[in-house]
N, C-alpha and C positions, 0 to 999 in steps of 0.2 A: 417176415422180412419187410414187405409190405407197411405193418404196421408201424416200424421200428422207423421204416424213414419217413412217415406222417406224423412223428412226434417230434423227429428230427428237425422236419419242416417249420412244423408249427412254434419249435423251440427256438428255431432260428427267426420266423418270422418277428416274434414276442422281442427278442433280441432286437432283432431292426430297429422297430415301431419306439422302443422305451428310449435306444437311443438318439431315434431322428427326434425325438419328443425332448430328449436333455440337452440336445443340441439347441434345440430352438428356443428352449426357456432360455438355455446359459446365452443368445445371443439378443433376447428381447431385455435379459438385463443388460448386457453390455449397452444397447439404445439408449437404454433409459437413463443408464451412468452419463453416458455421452449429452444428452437431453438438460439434465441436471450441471453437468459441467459447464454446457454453453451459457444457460440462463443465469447460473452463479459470473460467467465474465457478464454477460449483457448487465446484470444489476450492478457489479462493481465498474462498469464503465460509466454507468451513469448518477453512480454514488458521488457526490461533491466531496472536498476534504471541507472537514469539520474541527468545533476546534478541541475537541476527544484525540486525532488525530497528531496534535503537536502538544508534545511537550518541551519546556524549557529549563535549562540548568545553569545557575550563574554562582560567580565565584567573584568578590571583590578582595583584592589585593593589592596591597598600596595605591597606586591611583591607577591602576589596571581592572578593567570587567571580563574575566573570564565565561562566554557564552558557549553552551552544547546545545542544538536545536534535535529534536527527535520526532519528525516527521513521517506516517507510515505513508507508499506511497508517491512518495514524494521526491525528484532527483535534483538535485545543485548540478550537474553535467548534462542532462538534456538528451533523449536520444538511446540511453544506456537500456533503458527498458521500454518494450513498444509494446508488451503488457497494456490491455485497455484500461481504462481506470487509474492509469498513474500519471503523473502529472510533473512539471518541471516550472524551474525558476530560481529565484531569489529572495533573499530577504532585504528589504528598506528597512535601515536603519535612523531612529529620529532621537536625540537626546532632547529634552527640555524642549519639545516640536519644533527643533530645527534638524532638519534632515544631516548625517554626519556621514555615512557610510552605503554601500551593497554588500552585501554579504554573500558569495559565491560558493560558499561551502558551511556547512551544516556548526562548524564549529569556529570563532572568532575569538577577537580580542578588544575590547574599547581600551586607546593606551591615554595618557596624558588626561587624566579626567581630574577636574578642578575637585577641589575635597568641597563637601556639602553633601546635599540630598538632591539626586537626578531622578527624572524620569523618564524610563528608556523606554520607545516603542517600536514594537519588530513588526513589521509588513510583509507579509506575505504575499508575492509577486509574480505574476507570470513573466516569459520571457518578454515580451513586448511592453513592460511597464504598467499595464493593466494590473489591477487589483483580484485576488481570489476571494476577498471578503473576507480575510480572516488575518487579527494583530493580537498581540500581546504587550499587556502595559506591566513595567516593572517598575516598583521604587526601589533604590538602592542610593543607600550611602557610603560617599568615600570619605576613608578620612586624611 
């Protein structure tokens, strides 16, 4: 009888030990996910937008510019995301380097454009008018 519950014992003790032991690895990874999570925001927080980051889509019809901007990232409303690493603003818009427009939303319209060959360039803006360093030049002709 004796013997039966020193097996019992030690059966359970075995028991214990493996799983105070799975317990502890399953939480030194959850650390490390956690560890790994933060240093992925800390990098995209100090990731700049590049210009891999924007793409442009245009559409000319009759003397209309159809504009799609595809910015990752990036908010035309400000505020929406407080996500580190995203960023907000505007587009400056410049026909033939005269300034024509802001752009408040990712997708626009150039109306009334003289028929020829323009060159349109998009600026990339913070909210305060400061510059992100990052534009796109289009040529486009209307006819």
């Amino acid at each position: 009888m004796k013997r039966n519950r020193r097996i019992y014992s030690g059966a359970l003790l075995v028991i214990i030990v493996l799983t105070l032991f799975t317990l502890t690895k399953l939480y030194e990874r959850s650390s490390e996910t956690k560890l790994q999570e933060s240093q992925v925001l800390e990098v995209s927080a100090s990731y700049p937008l590049m210009d891999k980051d924007w793409a442009v889509n245009y559409h000319v019809k009759k003397q209309k510019i159809y504009f799609e901007n595809i910015i990752s990232r990036f908010s035309f409303q400000g505020g929406l995301t407080k996500a580190p690493g995203n960023k907000d603003g505007y587009i400056a818009v410049f026909v033939n380097n005269k300034w024509k427009m802001n752009a408040n939303q990712s997708m626009f319209i150039l109306k009334n454009m003289n028929p020829g060959k323009h060159r349109i360039t998009l600026q990339l803006k913070k909210k305060d008018g400061s510059d992100y360093g990052l534009k796109k030049n289009i040529i486009v002709q209307v006819r």
